[in-house]
Structures are given as C-alpha cells and as structure tokens.
N, C-alpha and C positions, 0 to 999 in steps of 0.2 A: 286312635291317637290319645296321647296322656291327655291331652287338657280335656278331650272329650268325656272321658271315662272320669275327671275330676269335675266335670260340671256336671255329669249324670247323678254321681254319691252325692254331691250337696244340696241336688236338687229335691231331695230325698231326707234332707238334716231340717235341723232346727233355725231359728229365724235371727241368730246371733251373728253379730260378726266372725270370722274364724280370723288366726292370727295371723299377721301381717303375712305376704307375699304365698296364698293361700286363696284357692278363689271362693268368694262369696256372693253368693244369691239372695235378695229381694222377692221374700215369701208372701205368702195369705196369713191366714190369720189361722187358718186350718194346715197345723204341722204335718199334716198326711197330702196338703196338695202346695209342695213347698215347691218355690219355683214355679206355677204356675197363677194365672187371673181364673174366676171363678167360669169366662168363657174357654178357658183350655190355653190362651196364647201365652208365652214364656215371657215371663219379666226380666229383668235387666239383669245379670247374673256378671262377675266378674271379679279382677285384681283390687282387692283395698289396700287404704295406705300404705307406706311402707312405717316402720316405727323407729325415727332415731335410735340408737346405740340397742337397737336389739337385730336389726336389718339393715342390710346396705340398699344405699339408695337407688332407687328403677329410674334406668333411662327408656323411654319407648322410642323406640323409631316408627316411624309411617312409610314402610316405601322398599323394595331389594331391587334397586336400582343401580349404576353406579358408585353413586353419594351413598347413597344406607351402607350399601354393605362393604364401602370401603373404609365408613365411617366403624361398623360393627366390627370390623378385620382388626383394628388397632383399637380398639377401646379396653383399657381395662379392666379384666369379669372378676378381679380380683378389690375393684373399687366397686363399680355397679351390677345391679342385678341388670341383662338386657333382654326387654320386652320387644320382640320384631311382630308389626301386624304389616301385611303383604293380601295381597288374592294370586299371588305368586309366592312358590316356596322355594326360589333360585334367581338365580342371576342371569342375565341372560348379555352373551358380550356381544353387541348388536356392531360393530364394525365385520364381522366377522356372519351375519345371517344369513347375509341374499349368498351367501356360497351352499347352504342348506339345500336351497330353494330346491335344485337340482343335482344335488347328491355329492358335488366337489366335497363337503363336511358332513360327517354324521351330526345329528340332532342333539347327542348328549356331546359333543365336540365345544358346542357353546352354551352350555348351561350347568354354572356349578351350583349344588345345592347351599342351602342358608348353614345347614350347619357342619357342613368344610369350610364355609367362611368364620364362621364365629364358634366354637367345638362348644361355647358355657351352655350356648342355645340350645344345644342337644342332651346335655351331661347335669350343667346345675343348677340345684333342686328350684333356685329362685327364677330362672332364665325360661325365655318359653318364645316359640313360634306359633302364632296363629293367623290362620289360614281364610283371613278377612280384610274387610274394608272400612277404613274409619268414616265416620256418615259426619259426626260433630266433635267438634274439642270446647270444651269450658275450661277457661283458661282458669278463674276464679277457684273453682274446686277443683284443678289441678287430674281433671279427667278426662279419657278420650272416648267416646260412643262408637263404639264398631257392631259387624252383623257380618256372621261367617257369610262366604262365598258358595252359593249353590248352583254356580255355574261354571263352566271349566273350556276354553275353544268353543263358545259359542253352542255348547250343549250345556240344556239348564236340569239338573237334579229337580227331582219333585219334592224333594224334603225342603220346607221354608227354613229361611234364615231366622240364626238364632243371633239376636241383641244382646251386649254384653258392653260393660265399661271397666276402663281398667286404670287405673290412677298413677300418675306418674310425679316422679319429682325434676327429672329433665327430661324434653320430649324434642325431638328433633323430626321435623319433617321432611320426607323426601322423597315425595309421592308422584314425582314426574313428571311428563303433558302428557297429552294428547295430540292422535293427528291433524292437523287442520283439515276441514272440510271446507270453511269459508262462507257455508250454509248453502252451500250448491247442490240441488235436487238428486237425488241418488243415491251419490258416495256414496252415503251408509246400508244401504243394500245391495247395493252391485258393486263396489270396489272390493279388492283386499287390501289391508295396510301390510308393512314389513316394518314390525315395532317386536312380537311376540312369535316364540315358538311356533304356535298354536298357527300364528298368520303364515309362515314361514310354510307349514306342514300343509295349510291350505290350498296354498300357490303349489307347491305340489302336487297333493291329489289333484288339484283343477289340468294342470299342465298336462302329465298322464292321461286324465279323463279324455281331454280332447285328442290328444295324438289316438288315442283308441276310437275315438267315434270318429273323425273325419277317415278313417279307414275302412269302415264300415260300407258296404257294395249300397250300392243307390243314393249316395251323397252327393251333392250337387257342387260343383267346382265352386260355388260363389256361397255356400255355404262351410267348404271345406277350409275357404279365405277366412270367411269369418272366424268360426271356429279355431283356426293356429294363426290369427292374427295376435299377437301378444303386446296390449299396449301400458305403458309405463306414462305415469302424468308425474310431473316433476324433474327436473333437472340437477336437484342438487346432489352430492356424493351419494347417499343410497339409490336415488334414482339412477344415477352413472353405473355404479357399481354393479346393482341386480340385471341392467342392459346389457354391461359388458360379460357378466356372468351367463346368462341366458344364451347371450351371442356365442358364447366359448360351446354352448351344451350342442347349438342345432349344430355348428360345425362339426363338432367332433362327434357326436353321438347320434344327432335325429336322419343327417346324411347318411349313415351308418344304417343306423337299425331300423331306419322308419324309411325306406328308400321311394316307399309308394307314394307318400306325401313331402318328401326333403324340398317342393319346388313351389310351397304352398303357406309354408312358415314362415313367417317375418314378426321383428318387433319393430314399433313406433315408439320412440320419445317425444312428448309432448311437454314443451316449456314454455313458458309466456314471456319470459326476456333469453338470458344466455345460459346456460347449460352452467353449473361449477361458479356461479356467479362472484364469488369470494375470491377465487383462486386469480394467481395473474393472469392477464389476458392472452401470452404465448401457452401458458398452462391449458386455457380453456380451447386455446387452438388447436392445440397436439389432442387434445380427449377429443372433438368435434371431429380430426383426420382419421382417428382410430377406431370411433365406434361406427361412423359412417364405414369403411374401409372391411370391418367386421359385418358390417349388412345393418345395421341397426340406421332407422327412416328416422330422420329429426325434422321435429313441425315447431314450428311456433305459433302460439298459441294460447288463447284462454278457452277452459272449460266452463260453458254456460249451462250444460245439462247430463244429468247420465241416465241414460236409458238400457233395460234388459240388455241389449246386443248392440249398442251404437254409444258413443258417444258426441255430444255435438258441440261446436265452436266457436265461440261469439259470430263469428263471419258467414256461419250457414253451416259448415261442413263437417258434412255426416262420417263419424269413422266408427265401422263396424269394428268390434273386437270379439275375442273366444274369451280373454282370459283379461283384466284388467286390474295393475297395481298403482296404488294410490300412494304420493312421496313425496308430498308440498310441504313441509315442517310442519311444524308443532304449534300447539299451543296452551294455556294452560286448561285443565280439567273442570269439568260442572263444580269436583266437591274445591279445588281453591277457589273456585269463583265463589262459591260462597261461603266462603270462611272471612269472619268481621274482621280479618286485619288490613292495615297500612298496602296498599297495592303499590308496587314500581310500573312504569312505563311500560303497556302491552300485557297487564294484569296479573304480572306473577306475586308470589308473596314477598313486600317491602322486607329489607333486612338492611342492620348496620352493617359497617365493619367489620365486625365480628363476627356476620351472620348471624344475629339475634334479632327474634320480633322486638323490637323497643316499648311497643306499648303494653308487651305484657312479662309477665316471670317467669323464667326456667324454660321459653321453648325458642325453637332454635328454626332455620330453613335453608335445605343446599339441596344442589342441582337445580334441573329442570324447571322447579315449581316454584324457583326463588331469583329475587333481580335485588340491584341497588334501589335504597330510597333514592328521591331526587336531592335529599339534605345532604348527603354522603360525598353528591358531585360526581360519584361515580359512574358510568357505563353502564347497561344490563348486559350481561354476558353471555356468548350464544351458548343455545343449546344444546353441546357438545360434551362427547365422553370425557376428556381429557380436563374440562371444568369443573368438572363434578364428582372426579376421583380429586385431581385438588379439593376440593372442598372440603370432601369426606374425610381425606387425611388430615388438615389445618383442623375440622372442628375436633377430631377422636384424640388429639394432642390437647385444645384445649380442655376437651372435660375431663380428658385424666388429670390436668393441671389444675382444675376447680376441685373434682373429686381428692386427691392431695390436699390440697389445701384447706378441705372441711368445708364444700361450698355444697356437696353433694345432692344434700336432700335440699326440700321444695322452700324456695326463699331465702335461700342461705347462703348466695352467690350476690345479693346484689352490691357489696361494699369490696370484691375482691377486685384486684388489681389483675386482667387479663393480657397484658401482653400485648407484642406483634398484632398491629390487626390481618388480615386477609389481603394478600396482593395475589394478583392473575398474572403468570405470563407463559403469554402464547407460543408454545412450540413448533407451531405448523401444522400444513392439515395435509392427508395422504388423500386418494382414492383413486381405485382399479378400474380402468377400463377393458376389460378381459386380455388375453390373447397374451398373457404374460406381460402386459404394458401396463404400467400405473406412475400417476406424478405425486411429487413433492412438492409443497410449497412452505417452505422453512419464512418465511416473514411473520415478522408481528403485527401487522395490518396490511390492508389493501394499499397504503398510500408509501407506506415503509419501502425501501429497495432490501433485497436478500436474496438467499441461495433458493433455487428450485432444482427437480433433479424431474427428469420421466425416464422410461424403460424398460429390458428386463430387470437393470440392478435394483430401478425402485421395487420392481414389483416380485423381487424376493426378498426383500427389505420389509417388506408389507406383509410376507405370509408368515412373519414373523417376529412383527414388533415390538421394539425392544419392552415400552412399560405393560402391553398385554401378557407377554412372556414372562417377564416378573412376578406378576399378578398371579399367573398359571404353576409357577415355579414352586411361590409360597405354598401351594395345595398340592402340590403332587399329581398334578393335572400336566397331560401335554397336548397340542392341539395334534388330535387325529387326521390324514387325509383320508378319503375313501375311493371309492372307483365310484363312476359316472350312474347311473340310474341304468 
C-alpha cells in the first residue's frame, strides 16, 4: 500500500518536519534509527498540519459506514484534501446481508470499495485511506491518534500495530455502534453478530459445517437436533429478515440436497417482548403468520446465559443450538465511550443542530455514534441506515459551504453563518420475511396513522429499493442475484 511504503522511506529520513500533507515521523536522536525508540517500538509517525494557501484543507473521517461514506460521496476533493481512517476498506449495505448468509447474494454484491465511493481517495496526491482505528482525538491540537488494524474476521496478523497521528482541520466522526450484548455471559464467544461481511461469511461456514456433520453415520438424533437447530435472538428487522431468509434456504434447498437431514432442521426466534416492535401492530401480525407459516418457532423470551451448545432463559429453559445469531440492536462503542465529549441520552456523541460537538472546533458527528444534546429539545434518532445517509448528505453540503466560503482550515469556521440546521424525516421502515412476503410501514412514528403495504409487491419493492438503487447507480454497481449454496 502507498502509505505504507511512505512511512517505511521516512522512517529511514531525517528528524524534520516534511511539507504539509506529507507523512512525518517522530525520530531518536540517532538519524540511522528514525522512526524508532531505543527499545525497537515505533513512534508516532504521521499527517502534519495542513499550511494555509499553500494546501488545501484535510477533512478526516472516522468511520465507512453509511454516514462517512455518504458524507465522502458528495464532498468536494476539489476544496478538501480527504483523510478516511476505517478497520474496513468498504462499505458494507447491511439491509441487504442476512441474503449473503446463504448464498441468495454474492458477498462482493454488498460491499462497495472506499475508493469507488470517493475516486480523490485513490487518485489525489493529498487524499489517503488508512486501513486503522482511531484509539484518541485531541481536539486542542487538532489531531487524531490511530493504530493500523492487524486483524481481519477475527484472525489477528502477527505483525503489531503501527501508531500514527494525523492532523486535521475538519474531522468528522462516524464510527458507528456496536452490538449489544447487555453484558450477558457468552455472547461474545459463542454468538455471531450480522453487522459485518466477515460475520455474514461466518454464519455461513457455520451453517455448512453443520449440515455436513449432522450427516456424518453415528450421529445421534438428539445431537443432530442440536446441531441444525439455528437460533436467532432478537426480533427486530435483521433478526426478521435473516429468519425469513434461513427459512426460504431449508425449504428450497436443505429439502433438496440434504434429504437425509430435511426433518431435523429448524430455526427459533427468541424475543423478549414483540417481534418488529416499531412497525404497526397488523404489520407485526402478518410477519408472526408468515414466519411461523414458513416453520420458523417464535419464543418469548429473555436471554440470562449463553453457553457452548445451549442457550438458557430467565424462566429455566434450556435451548440447545448448532448455530446461534445475535440481533438485539446496538450500542455505542468502548472507543465513544470514552471520548471526553458532551454525551446524548443512551451515550452516543452529543451534537447540535448542525451536528457539530459544541464544545469543541472543527469536528463534527453523524450516524450511529451521534444523538441530539438534550439543549436542542430534540429526539435521538434511531439507529437506522436511512438516518445516516441523511446525515451524511446535510453535513458534505455543509462543509462544501464552509470550505466556499474560506472556513476550511482549523478555526476558521467559527464566525460563518451555516444555514438550515438538520431536520429527520422518516420515510418508513421495510423488512422481509422470506417466501417472497415483506411489509411496509410508511408512518412517521408509531402513534401517527399512514399507509403500510405487505406482500409479494412489497417484497419486490425491497429487492430493489429505490435510495439503495441510487446509491448503486451512482458507482456503476448493480445488485447481483445468485443461486442458492
């Protein structure tokens, strides 16, 4: 990678600043071991300042989430230099995963790279993707502390992370959640999430694995249960959707080609109030007729434990599984938790109006990892794709408007007159319950009255929606089907 081979040569220079938008490394005292401490560990190596009217100014992003890289889609590369720091080098369109799962979609189907979204990031000389995680931001010196990524799906590289700071003049967060676990014993060892490729590719192989071993001669019926038991925790639209998906595979395919086991497989959903819990209540009625109807067991439920091959339930009861996915929402991440700003209600990063931190300069916060303050009066927004491509679009409009207007570089923005603040409005929320059936729910809240739709007509409405299709259009991307596993 360029940046690599650009931190290797300086690591190898003299102990000077290099000029603006140029990386620089933090040497010894001994020019022959630059770049390193006298015990061998690499010192902080990185982007310095940018230099008024001789460079344009760096926006960094934290995050190729919805919000980042809808926000990098529409920024102008011809006002800012743009700095993407990711532990992912793509986008990943997560309405569209649990279809992966089991082969309905290829794997490159939902994942466009960083630089068909933003072309500067690949092409100009100022622009750069790096293939890390930001650990701290000092908002004061206008830097962000990152450390490349030496693990990839849960396999870790033996090469350590390299530390590196990179200096920005606008910085923009939007670094996502995390899934909830709620601190319930297990999950993180024995669940899988559906957030990531990587998790997607996992529930795969797992799936697979087990149809192959419960076939296996001397397998015992009550371990064959276990084994193609596939249970799902969660109820809301991913957890719907990867049931209804699952449920489409055994009918059509595991009947099929796996005839010696078709009578052994089943999925459970496990929810602790109602399935779709947002959606309206005839909505949540038609998804309960239809995934039941499809063979999919709905329990109600809270998870008190997860163990190797069992899960257990406040109430006692033991449910063995083979394969087990984890789909309770989000939350925010260890690194915003501890980042010293303003929090909103349920811990994401506080932002105005405008989605700017307030109590500091030039950085900004959309999607997942960002809520209203409680000064704003406003709501926290849920954690949805459709929020955070708004986002992404309202901020990449304003910094072209600051950047215009000479607010660019670091400090330079705080007397400019910004505009429109940020308004949300909700267009509805979809989700698939397999078998070609999916509903609509066009309302702007749960209390509002409005149009809902279910179906086959929703749910080829869905395999092809309209602002996803857009999004795909702008690239030169179209969504693949494939055949079955």
């Amino acid at each position: 990678m360029a940046w690599v081979r650009s931190i290797t040569r300086l690591s190898r220079s003299s102990s000077i600043w290099k000029p603006a938008n140029r990386f620089t490394s933090t040497i010894s005292a001994d020019p022959g071991l630059a770049g390193f401490s006298s015990s061998g560990s690499a010192f902080h190596a990185g982007l310095g300042p940018t230099s008024p009217g001789l460079d344009k100014p760096r926006l960094v992003v934290l995050g190729t989430g919805w919000a980042g890289c809808r926000l990098m889609k529409s920024v102008d590369a011809g006002l800012y230099d743009i700095v993407c720091v990711s532990p992912r080098n793509h986008m990943v369109f997560t309405p569209l995963l649990a279809s992966t799962c089991v082969g309905t979609l290829e794997f490159r189907s939902v994942a466009e790279p960083i630089g068909r979204i933003q072309p500067a990031i690949s092409t100009a000389p100022g622009s750069y993707f790096f293939l890390a995680r930001c650990t701290a931001i000092d908002p004061d010196a206008h830097t962000v502390h990152c450390e490349s990524v030496t693990d990839q799906g849960g396999v870790r590289d033996a090469m350590e992370p390299w530390k590196f700071k990179v200096s920005y003049d606008k910085l923009v967060i939007a670094a996502g959640a995390e899934a909830s676990t709620f601190g319930i014993n297990g999950v993180e060892e024995h669940a899988i999430f559906l957030r990531e490729v990587h998790h997607a590719q996992e529930i795969r192989r797992k799936l697979l694995l087990n149809l192959m071993l419960s076939d296996v001669p001397g397998i015992s019926e009550d371990e064959k249960k276990r084994l193609l038991h596939c249970v799902v925790i969660g109820g809301g639209p991913t957890g719907v959707e990867f049931s209804g998906e699952l449920s489409d595979f055994i009918i059509k395919d595991v009947h099929e080609r796996y005839s010696h086991v078709k009578d052994f497989i089943h999925v459970t959903l496990i929810e602790a109030n109602e399935i779709l819990s947002s959606f309206d209540v005839r909505l949540r009625q038609y998804a309960t007729k239809q995934l039941t109807k499809s063979g999919v067991r709905l329990v109600r439920g809270v998870v008190k434990d997860v163990q190797p091959e069992k899960v257990i339930l406040n109430d006692g009861t033991e449910v063995p599984y083979g394969l087990l996915v984890w789909s309770t929402g989000v939350g925010p991440s260890p690194f915003i938790k501890s980042l010293y700003f303003p929090k909103s209600p349920g811990g994401r990063i506080g932002v105005d109006d405008w989605l700017r931190i307030p109590s500091v300069q030039d950085v900004f916060a959309i999607g997942d990892c960002s809520g209203f303050l409680e000064s704003t009066g406003k709501p926290t927004l849920p954690a949805l794709a459709q929020v955070a491509e708004r986002q992404g679009k309202y901020l990449s409009n304003l910094v072209n408007q600051i950047g215009k207007a000479g607010g660019g570089y670091r400090n330079a923005a705080a007397n400019l007159e910004l505009g429109d603040p940020f308004v949300y409005r909700h267009l509805g929320s979809m989700a698939t319950v397999g078998r070609y059936k999916a509903l609509v729910d066009l309302r702007q809240s749960k209390e509002d009255k409005g149009l809902f739709l279910t179906g086959f007509i929703t749910a080829s409405k869905m395999k092809n929606p309209r602002p996803l299709a857009s999004f795909l259009t702008n690239h030169g991307r179209s969504v693949t089907r494939k055949s079955k596993m």
